[in-house]
C-alpha positions as CSV (number, residue, x, y, z in Angstrom):
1,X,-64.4,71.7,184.1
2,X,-62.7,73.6,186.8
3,X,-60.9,77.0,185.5
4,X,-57.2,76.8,185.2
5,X,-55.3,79.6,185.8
6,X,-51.6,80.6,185.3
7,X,-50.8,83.8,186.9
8,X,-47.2,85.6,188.8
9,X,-46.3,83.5,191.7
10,X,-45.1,87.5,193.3
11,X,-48.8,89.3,193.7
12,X,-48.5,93.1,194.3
13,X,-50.5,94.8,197.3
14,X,-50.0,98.2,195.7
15,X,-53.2,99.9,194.7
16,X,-53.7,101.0,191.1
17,X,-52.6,104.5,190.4
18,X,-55.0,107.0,188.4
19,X,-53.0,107.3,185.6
20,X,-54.0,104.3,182.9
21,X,-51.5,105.2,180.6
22,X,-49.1,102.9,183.4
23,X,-49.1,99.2,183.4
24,X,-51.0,98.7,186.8
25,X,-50.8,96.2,189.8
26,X,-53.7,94.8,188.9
27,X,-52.5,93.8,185.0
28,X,-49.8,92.4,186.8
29,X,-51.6,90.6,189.3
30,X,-54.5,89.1,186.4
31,X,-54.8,86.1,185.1
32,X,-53.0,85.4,182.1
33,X,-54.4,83.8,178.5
34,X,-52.9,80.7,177.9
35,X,-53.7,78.7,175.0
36,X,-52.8,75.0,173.3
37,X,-52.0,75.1,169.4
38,X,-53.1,73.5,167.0
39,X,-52.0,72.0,163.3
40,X,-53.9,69.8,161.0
41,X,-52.3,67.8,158.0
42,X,-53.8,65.5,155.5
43,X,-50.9,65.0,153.6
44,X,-48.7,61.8,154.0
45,X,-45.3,63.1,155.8
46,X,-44.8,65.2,158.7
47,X,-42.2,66.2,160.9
48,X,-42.6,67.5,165.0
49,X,-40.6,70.6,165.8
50,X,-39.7,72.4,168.6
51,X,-42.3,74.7,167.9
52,X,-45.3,71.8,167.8
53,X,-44.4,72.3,172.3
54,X,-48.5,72.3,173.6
55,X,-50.0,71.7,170.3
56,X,-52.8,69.3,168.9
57,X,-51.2,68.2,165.9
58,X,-54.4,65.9,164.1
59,X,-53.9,63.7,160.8
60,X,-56.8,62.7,158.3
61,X,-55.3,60.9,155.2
62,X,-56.8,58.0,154.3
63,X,-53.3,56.3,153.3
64,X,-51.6,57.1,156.2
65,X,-49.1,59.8,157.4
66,X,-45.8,59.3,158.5
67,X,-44.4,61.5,161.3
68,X,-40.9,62.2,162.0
69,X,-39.4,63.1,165.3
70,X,-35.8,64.5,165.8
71,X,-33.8,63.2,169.1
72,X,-34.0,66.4,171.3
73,X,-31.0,69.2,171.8
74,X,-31.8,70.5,175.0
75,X,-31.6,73.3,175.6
76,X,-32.3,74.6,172.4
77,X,-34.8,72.0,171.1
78,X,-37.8,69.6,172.8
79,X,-36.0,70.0,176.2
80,X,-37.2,68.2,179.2
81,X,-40.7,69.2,180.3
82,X,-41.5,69.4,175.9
83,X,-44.5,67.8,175.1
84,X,-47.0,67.4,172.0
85,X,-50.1,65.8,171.5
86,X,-51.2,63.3,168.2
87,X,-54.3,62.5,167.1
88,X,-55.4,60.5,164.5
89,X,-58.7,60.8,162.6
90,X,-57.9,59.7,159.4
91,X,-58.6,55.9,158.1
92,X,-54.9,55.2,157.7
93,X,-52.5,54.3,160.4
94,X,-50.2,57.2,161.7
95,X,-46.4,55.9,162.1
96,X,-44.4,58.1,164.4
97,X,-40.8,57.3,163.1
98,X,-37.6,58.5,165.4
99,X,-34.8,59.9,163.5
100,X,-31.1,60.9,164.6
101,X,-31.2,58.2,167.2
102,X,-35.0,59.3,168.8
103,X,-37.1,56.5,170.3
104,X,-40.3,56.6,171.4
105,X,-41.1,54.2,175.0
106,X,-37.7,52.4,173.5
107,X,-38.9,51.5,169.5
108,X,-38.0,53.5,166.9
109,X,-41.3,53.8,165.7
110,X,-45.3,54.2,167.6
111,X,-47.8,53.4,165.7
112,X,-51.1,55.6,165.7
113,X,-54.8,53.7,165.2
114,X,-57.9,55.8,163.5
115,X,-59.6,57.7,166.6
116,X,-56.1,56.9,169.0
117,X,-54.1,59.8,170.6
118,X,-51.1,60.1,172.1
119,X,-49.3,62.4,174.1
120,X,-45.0,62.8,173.6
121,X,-43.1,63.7,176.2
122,X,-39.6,65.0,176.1
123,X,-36.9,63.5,178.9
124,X,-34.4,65.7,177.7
125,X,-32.9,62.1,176.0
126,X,-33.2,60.5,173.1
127,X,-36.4,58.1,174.1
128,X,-39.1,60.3,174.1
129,X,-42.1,58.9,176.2
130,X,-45.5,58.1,174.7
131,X,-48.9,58.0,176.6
132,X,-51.5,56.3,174.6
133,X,-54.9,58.4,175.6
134,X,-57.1,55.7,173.3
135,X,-59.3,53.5,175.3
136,X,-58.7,51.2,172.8
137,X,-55.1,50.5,173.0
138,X,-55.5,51.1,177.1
139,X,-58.0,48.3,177.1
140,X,-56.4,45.7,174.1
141,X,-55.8,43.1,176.8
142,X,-59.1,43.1,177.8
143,X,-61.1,43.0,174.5
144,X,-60.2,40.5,171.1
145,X,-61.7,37.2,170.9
146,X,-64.9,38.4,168.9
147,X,-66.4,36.9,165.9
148,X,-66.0,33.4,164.4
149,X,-65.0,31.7,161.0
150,X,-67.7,30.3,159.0
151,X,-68.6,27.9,156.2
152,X,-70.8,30.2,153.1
153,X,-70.4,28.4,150.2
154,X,-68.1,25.5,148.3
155,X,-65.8,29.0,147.4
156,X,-66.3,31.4,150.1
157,X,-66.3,31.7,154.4
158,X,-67.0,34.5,156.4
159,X,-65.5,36.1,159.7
160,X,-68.1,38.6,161.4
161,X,-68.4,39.6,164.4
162,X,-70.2,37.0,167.0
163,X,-69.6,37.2,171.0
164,X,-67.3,40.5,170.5
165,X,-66.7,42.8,167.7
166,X,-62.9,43.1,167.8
167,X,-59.4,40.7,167.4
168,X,-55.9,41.2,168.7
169,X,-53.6,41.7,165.9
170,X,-49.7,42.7,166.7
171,X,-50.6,43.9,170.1
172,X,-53.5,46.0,168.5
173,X,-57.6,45.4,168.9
174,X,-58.6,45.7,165.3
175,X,-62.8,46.1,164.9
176,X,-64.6,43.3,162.8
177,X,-67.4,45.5,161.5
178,X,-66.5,45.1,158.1
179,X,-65.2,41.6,158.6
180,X,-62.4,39.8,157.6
181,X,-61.6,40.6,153.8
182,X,-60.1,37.4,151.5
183,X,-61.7,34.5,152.7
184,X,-62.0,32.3,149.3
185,X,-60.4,29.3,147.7
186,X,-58.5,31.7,144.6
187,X,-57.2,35.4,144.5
188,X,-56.1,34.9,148.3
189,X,-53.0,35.5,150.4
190,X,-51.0,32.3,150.6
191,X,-47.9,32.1,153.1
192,X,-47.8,35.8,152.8
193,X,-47.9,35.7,149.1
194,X,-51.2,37.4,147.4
195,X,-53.1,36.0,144.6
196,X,-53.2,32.6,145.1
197,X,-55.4,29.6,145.0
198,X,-55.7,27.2,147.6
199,X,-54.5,23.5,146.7
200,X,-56.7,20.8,147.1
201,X,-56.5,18.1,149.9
202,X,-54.5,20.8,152.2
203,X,-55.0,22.2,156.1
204,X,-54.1,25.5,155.6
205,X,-54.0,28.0,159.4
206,X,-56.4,31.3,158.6
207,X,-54.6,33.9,160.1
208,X,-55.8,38.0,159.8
209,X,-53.3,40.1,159.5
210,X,-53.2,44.0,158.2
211,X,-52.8,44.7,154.4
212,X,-53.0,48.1,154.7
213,X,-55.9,48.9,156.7
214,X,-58.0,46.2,155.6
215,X,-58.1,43.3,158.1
216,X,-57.0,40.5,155.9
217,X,-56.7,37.1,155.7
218,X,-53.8,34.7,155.3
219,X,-53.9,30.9,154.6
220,X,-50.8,29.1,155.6
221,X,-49.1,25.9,156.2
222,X,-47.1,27.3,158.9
223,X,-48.3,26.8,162.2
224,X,-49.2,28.1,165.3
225,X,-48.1,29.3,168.6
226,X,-48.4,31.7,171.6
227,X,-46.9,35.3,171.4
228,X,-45.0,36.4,174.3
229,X,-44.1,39.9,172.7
230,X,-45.1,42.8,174.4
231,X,-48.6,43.9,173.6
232,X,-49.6,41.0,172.1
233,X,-48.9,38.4,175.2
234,X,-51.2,35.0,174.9
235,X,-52.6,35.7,171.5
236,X,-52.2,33.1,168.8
237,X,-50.1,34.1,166.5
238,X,-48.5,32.3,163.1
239,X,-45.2,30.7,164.5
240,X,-42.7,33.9,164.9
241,X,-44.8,36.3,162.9
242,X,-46.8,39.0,165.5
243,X,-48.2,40.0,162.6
244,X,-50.3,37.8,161.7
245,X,-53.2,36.4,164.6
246,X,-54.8,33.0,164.1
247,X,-58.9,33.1,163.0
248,X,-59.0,29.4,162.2
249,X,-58.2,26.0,160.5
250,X,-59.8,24.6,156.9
251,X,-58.9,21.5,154.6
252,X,-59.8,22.0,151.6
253,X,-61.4,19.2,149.4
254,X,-60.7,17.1,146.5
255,X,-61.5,20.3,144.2
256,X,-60.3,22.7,146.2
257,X,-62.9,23.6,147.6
258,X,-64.3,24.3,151.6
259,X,-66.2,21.9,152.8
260,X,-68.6,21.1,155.7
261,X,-71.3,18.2,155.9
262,X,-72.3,15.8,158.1
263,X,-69.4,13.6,156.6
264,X,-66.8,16.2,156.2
265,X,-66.2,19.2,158.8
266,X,-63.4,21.0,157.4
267,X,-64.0,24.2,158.8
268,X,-63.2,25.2,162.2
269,X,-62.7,28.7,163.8
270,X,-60.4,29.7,166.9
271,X,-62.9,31.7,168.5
272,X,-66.5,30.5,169.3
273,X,-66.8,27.8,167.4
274,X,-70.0,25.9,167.5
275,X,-68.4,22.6,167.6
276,X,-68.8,19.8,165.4
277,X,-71.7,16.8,164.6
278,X,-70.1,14.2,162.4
279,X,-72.6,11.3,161.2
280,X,-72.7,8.3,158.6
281,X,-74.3,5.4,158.1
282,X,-74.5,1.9,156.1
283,X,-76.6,1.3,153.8
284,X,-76.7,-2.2,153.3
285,X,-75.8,-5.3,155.8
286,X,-71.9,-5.6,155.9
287,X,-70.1,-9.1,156.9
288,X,-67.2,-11.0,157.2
289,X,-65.0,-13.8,158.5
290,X,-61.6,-12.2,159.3
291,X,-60.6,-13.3,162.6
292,X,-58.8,-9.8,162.8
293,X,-60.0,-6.5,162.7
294,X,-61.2,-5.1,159.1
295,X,-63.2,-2.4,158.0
296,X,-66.3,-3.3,156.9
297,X,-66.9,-1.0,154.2
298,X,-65.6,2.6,153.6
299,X,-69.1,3.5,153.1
300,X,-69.5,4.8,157.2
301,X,-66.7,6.7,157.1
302,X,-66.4,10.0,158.2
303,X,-63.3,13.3,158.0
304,X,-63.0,16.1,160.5
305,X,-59.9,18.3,161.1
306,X,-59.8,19.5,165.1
307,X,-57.0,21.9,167.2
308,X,-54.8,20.4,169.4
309,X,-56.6,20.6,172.9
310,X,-59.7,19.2,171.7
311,X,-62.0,15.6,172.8
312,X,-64.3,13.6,170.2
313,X,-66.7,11.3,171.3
314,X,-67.1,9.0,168.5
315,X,-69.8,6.3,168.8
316,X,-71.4,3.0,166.5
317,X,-74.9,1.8,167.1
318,X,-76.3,-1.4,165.1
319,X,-77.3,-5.2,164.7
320,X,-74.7,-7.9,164.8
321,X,-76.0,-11.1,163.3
322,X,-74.5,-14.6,163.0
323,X,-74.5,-16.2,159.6
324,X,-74.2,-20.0,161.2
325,X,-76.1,-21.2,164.2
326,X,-73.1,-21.3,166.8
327,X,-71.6,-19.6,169.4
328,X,-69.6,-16.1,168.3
329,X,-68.3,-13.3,169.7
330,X,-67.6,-11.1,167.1
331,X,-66.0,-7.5,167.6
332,X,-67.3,-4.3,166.5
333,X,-64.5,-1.5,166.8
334,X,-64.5,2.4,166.3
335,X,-61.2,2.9,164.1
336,X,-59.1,6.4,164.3
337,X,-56.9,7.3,160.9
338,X,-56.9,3.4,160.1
339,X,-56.2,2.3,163.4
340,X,-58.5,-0.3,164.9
341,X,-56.6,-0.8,168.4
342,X,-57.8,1.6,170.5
343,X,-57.9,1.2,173.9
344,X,-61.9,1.6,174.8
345,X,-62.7,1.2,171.2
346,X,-64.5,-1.9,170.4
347,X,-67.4,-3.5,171.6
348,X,-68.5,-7.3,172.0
349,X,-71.8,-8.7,170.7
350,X,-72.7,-12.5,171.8
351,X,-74.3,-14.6,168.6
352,X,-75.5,-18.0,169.0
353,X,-78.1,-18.6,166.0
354,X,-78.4,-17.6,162.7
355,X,-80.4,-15.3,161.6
356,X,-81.1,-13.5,165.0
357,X,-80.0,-10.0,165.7
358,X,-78.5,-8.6,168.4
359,X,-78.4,-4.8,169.4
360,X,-74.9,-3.6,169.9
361,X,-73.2,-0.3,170.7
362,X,-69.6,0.8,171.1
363,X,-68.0,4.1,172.0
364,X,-64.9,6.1,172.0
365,X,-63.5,9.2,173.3
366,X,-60.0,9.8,171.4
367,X,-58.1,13.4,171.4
368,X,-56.1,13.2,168.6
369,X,-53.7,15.4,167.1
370,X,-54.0,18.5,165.7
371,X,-55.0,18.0,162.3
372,X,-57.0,16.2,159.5
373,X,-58.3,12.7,160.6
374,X,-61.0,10.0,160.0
375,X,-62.6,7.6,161.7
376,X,-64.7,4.2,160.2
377,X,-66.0,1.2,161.9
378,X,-63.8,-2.1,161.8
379,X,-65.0,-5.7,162.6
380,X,-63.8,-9.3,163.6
381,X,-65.1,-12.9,163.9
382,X,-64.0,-14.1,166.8
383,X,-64.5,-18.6,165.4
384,X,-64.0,-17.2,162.0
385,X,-67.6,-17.8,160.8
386,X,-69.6,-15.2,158.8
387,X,-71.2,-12.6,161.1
388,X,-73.2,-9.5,160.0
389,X,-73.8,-6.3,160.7
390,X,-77.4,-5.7,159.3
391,X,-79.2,-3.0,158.0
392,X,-82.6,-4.0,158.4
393,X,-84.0,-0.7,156.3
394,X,-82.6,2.3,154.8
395,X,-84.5,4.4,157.1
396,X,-83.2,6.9,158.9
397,X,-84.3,5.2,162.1
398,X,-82.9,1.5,161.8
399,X,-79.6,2.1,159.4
400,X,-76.4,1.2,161.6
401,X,-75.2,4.6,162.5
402,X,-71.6,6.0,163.2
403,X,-71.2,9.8,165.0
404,X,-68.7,12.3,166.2
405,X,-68.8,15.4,168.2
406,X,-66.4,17.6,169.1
407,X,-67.8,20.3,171.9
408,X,-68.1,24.0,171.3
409,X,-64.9,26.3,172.0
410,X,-65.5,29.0,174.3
């Protein structure tokens, strides 16, 4: 680093004298000492003075420290040209709180993140400016997006780090290194409310959100949308509440319980999720006569929950069989939440004798709504005569198979 130096703008030419009892030319002419100060506090309040003008001021407390700043009384106090510099190294969060009208960049209060700094610089007004000097808060646009929310256990997910190591919470880029804390079915945060347990046959949003300085989460009813606040622009936020940033979307079960199977995929996360494989099957032939569309048997279905901008493909493969020795045309379709009409979503099978089978495939692409939904296969005899759709085995490779997949999210 390049030596600073702070001497007298007037620089005497007049030599030194003999007598060093004097103050010479040359003590004049010297350059001068000039040094920052510095204060360290580790207990929970502080107050800025006039005095704290070029100091380090640090704070290590693990529960946080609140700091008070006074609006300025130039010329007396934090004139214009005043400045102090905050660092934070404790674990807790360090609020700098205006008093007597003070601001700081126009809020009454500037919040201070473990290993942040910021500089505060008097205008001679009320709002005092503040210059974050933490790559981290420079850089919060830029970073977020890491980790993703997982199925563990019938009573437990996780939220680790995966493709990044940090989120955006109110405008701030929290780490994931120790997770996301409160991701179980009891003893949880509910719609802000702690000590819960989740009710069964619910979507509830996962948001995380700071209790404390533990990143937490927060299952809610409530849903989603797009902040536009300062700080926190694009993030997905808990409808009106900065606070809280969205991780994901579950259903619970029948029991209350998480759930993910090949028949139930009830947990999805907002950030890099792997995307969804849905699959059932019959297990015995399934028939009928209805000359409109009826499910066959609820046997095949299959459950998913999906976010709003998302595509399944959902397709049947299978036998069709006549049960009389004439001419049919029976219908297989792919049904969404009980509805059997879908454009694209059936599939035609000629029959003429019985006894014969006839391979048969239909397909589906659907986006539905955001939210819980099923899908099952629905059939109709086009005469009115029997017609089946056969399982010739219960093996794996000849059972009449129904799937779903939903694509990964970036």
């Amino acid at each position: 680093m390049v030596a600073k130096i702070l001497r007298h703008k007037f620089q005497s030419i007049v030599a030194d004298g003999s007598d060093m009892s004097l103050v010479r030319p040359s003590n004049w002419n010297d350059d001068h000492n000039l040094w920052w100060g510095y204060r360290s506090v580790t207990a929970t309040g502080d107050a800025i003075s006039h005095a704290d003008h070029m100091s380090l001021v640090e704070y290590n407390n693990a529960g946080g420290v609140n700091v008070s700043i006074a609006a300025p009384t130039p010329p007396a106090t934090m004139p214009r040209g005043w400045f102090v510099r905050l660092r934070n190294i404790g674990a807790g969060p360090v609020v700098l709180i205006g008093t007597g009208g003070a601001n700081i960049n126009g809020q009454a209060t500037f919040e201070i993140e473990q290993g942040e700094a910021v500089d505060v610089h008097s205008r001679g007004t009320a709002d005092y400016i503040g210059v974050a000097l933490s790559a981290r808060r420079q850089q919060a646009s830029m970073v977020g997006g890491g980790g993703t929310l997982r199925f563990v256990n019938p009573t437990a997910l996780s939220y680790l780090p995966f493709r990044g190591g940090d989120i955006i919470v109110n405008g701030r880029a929290v780490p994931l290194s120790a997770g996301v804390a409160g991701l179980m079915n009891s003893a949880v945060f509910v719609n802000g409310v702690p000590n819960q347990t989740l009710v069964p046959d619910t979507n509830y949003f996962v948001y995380g959100f700071m209790n404390g300085n533990v990143l937490t989460a927060d299952f809610s009813t409530t849903g989603h949308a797009t902040s536009g606040a300062a700080g926190n622009v694009g993030t997905q936020i808990k409808h009106s509440d900065d606070t809280r940033s969205l991780i994901g979307y579950i259903r619970t079960n029948a029991s209350g319980q998480f759930a993910d199977s090949l028949t139930q995929r009830y947990v999805r996360s907002w950030f890099n999720d792997p995307g969804i494989h849905l699959q059932n099957w019959f297990t015995a032939s399934r028939s009928t006569t209805s000359m409109t569309p009826i499910e066959l048997n609820e046997e095949i279905r299959i459950f998913w929950i999906n976010f709003a901008d998302e595509l399944i493909r959902l397709t049947y493969t299978g036998p069709v069989q006549g049960g009389v020795a004439v001419l049919n045309h029976p219908l297989t379709f792919i049904a969404v939440d009980g509805a059997a009409d879908l454009e694209g979503s059936y599939a035609p099978a000629a029959t003429y004798a019985q006894g014969y089978n006839r391979p048969m495939a239909a397909r589906l692409n659907h986006r539905p709504s955001e939210g819980y939904h099923s899908s099952s296969v629905f059939a109709r005899s086009w005469t009115g005569n029997l017609v089946h759709w056969t399982v010739w085995s219960n093996d794996p490779s000849n059972r009449p198979t129904l799937e779903g997949v939903i694509r990964r999210r970036p």
